[in-house]
N, C-alpha and C positions, 0 to 999 in steps of 0.2 A: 487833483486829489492829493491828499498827504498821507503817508502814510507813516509808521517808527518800528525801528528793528532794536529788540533788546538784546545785548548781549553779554558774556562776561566772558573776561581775561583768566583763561586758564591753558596757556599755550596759544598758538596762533589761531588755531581752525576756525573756534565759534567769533572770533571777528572778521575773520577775509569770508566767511559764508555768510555773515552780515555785510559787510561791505557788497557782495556780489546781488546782493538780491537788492542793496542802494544802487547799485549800475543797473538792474532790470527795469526798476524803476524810474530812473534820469533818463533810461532809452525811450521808454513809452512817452516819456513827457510829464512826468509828474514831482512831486515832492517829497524826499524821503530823509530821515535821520535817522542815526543810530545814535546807543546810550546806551556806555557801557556801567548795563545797572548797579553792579556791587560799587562802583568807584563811585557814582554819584551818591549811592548811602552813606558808604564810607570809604575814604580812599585808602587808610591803613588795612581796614580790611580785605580788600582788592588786591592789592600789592600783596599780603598773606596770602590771599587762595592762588595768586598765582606764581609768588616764587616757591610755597609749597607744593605746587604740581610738579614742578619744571624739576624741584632738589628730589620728590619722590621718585618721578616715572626715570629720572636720572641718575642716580644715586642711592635708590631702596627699592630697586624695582622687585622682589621679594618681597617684602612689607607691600609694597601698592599692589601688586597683584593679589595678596590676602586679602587687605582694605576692600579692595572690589567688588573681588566674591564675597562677602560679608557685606558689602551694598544690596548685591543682589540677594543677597537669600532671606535678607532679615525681615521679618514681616510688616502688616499695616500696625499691629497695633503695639507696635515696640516703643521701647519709652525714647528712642533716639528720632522716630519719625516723631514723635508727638512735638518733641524740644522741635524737631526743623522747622514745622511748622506755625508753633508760638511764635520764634523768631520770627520770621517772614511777616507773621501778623504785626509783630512791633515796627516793623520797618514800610507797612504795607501801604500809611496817612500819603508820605513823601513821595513814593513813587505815584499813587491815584494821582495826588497833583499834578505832578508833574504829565501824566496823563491825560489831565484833564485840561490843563494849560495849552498842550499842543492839539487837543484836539484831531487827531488822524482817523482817518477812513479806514482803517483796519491794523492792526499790530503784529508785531512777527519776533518772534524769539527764539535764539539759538543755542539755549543751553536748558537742561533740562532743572537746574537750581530757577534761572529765572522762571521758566514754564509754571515750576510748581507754585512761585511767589506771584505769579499772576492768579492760578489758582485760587488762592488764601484770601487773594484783590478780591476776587469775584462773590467768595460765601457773606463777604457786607458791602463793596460798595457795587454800583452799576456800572459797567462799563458797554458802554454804546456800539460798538465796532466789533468784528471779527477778529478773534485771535489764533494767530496759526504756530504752533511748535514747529522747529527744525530739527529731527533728528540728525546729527551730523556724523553718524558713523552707520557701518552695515549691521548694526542691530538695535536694538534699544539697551537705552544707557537705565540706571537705577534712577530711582525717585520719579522717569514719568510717570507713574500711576499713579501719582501725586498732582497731576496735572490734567485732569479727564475732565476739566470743565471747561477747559479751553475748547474752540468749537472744531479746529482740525489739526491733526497732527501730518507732519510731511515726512515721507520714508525714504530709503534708499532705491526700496525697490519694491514690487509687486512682491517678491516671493519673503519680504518681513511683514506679508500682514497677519502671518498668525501670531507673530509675535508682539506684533503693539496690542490684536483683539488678547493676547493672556494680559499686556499690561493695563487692561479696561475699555480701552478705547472702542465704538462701533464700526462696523463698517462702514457709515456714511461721514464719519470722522478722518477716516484716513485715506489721504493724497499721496500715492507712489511717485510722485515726479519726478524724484533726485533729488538728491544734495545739492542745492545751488554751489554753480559755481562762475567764474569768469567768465563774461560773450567770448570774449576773444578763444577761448578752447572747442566753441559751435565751430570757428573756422576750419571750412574740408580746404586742406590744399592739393593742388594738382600736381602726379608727379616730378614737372619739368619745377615747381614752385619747392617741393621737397630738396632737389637736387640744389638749387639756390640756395636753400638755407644751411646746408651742408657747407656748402665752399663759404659762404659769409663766417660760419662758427668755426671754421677751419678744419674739418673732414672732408675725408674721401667724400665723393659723389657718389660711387658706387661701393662701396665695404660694408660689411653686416656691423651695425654701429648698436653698442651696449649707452646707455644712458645709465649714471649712478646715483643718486640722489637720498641725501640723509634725513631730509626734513629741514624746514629753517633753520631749526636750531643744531643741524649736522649732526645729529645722535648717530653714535652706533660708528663700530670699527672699518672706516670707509677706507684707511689706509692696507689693511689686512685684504681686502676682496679686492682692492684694485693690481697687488700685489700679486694675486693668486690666478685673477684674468690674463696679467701681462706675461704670467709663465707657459699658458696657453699655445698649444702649436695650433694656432685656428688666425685665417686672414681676419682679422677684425680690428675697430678700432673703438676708443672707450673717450666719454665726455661726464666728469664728476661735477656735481653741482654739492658745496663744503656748505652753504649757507651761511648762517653768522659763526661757525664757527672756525675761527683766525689760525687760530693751532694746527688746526688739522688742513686750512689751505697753504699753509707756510709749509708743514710737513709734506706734502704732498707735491709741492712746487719745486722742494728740493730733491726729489727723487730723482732718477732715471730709468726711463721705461726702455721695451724694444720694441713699442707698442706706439702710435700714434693715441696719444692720451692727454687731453684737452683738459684745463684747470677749471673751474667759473666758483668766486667766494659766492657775496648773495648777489642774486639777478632777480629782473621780472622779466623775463623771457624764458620763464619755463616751458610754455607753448611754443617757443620756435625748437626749443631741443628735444623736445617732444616730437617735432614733425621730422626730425632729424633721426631719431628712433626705429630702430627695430625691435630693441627687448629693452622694456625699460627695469631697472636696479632699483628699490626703496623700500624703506617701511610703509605699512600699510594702513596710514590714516585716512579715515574718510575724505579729506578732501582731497589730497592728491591722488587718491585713488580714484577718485571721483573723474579725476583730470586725467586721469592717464586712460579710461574707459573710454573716455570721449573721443578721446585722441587714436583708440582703438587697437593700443600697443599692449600685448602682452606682458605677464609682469614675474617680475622673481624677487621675492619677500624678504628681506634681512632685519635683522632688529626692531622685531614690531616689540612696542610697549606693552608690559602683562598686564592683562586684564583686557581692556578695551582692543587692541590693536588684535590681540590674540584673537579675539573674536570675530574679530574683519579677518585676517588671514583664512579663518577656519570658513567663513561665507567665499571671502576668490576662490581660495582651493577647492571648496565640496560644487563649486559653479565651471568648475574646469578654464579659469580666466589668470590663473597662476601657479607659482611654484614657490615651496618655502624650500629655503634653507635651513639647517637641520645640522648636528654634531655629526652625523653620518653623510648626509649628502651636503658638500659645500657647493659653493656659489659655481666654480669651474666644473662641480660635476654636474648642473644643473645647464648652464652656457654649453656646455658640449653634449648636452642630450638635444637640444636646440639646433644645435649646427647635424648633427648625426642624422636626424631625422626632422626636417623643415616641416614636414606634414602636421607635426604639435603645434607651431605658428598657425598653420593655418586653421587647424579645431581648434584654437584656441580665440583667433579672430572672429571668428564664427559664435563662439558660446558671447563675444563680448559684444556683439551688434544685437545680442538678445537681452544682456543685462545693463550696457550702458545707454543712458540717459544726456548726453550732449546738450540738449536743449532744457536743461531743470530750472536754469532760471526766470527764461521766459514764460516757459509754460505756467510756472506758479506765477506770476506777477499777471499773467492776460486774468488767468484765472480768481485773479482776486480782486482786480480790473470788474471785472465783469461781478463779480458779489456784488461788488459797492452800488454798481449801477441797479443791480436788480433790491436789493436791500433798500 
């Protein structure tokens, strides 16, 4: 079978959840590519939608938070939905082609611009195959409801489906799976395999271990929180993952802790510092929060992005699966309600075996596996 994941560049997430659901697929045995749509229309404008994401959600995060809410509220028949959708039509020859050229057993896309420009596909030409939306955060992002002819959309979780049926979609339309993520974050390790992984990354085997993680692109005041944990009178030890960003791992490298406090710029072994974890530190994007659910660690929220991120924060928190940080409650008073009272790790473990999804990749790819054959 072949299959194609569309995606587009606006920060990392909607291509590593493309990517991942390409690894679902190369496991089963099958065929899969990704196309990242706007760059094959245009690559100038690709390059636009995403170093304008990156300078807004970093740089105007004020302005992108309006922007947002102003996505969400503005109606069907506004004259900025009409133009998105013109667009989409003008561009809409190029991609059928190229749809039609590779011919796939079914379609998947991870961004809700693409979703809708499949959409727009559908009202003229025919497309043969099954199309599946990814939603890739804890709620629905704006312009799906623009995309309700696609034939299923995939959630975070059971408890957003009232929220895709307000964005049109039916019940038989929507697949709670999860957000695809990595095989490698299905892996349960055992805890004599936990304690390995600790002395490989250079921690205690036994110490209550904070994991800090900014996002690939290390957004957010990571030198501020690691500062504020290492004043702590609590046995604990800290592992900060900077991402690509060089600044803040140079800053950070030159510090001195009293703290056993471990560096990492970018890595892919997120999942082993994760198994290394007892409370994990990040903002809260869909996919690594996705990963960290799996992995089954508690979480404490720092500079989520406004607008979307805010949203995921407000689903961990109102699911009892985390903790934000806040001008009144910092990071250390949050770390020591944790140590004060262990029993919150453990309701907290417990609500996360009810909402996390480990297995999303698989599950969606058997599942679409099986359309094809029955279709």
């Amino acid at each position: 079978m072949k299959f194609l994941v569309m995606s587009v560049t606006a920060g990392e997430g909607h291509n590593i959840t493309a990517s991942a659901i390409k690894e679902g697929f190369e496991h089963l045995g099958h065929e899969c590519q990704i196309l990242d749509t706007y760059d094959y229309i245009n690559r100038l404008l690709a390059k636009s939608l995403d170093k304008g994401y990156l300078s807004a959600t970093k740089y105007l995060e004020s302005w992108y938070a309006k922007g947002y809410k102003w996505f969400e509220d503005i109606g069907p028949e506004s004259d900025f939905r009409t133009v998105f959708r013109a667009t989409h039509a003008v561009v809409a020859k190029k991609i059928i082609s190229y749809i039609y050229d590779y011919a796939p057993d079914a379609i998947f896309v991870t961004h809700s611009f693409a979703a809708s420009l499949l959409d727009v596909i559908r009202e003229k030409y025919i497309i043969g195959c099954k199309i599946y939306g990814i939603v890739t955060d804890f709620c629905m992002h704006p312009f799906w409801e623009e995309a309700t002819r696609i034939d299923y959309v995939v959630i975070a979780n059971e408890l957003l489906e009232h929220q895709a049926r307000k964005k049109g979609f039916s019940k038989e339309q929507i697949l709670p799976f999860g957000i695809p993520i990595k095989l490698k974050f299905d892996k349960k390790c055992t805890a004599d395999e936990k304690r390995q992984l600790r002395k490989k990354h250079g921690f205690d085997e036994n110490l209550l271990t904070v994991i800090v993680m900014g996002g690939s692109m290390g957004f957010g005041n990571i030198e501020n929180n690691i500062s504020m944990l290492d004043t702590l009178d609590l046995d604990m030890q800290i592992g900060v993952v900077c991402g690509k960003n060089q600044k803040m791992f140079s800053s950070l490298s030159e510090m001195t802790f009293k703290k056993n406090v471990r560096i990492f710029s970018y890595i892919d072994f997120v999942d082993e510092l994760m198994e290394c974890a007892d409370i994990f530190v990040s903002k809260p994007g869909g996919l690594t929060t996705s990963e960290a659910l799996a992995k089954g660690l508690a979480m404490v929220i720092v500079n989520p992005i406004p607008g979307i991120e805010d949203r995921n924060a407000d689903f961990l928190c109102n699911n009892g699966v985390a903790m934000r940080v806040t001008d009144a409650c910092d990071i250390s008073d949050i770390i020591f309600q944790y140590f004060r009272f262990p029993e919150k790790l453990d309701n907290m473990r417990n609500n996360i075996s009810i909402i996390a999804k480990p297995s999303s990749t698989l599950d969606l790819c058997r599942f679409a596996e099986k359309r094809v054959v029955k279709d």
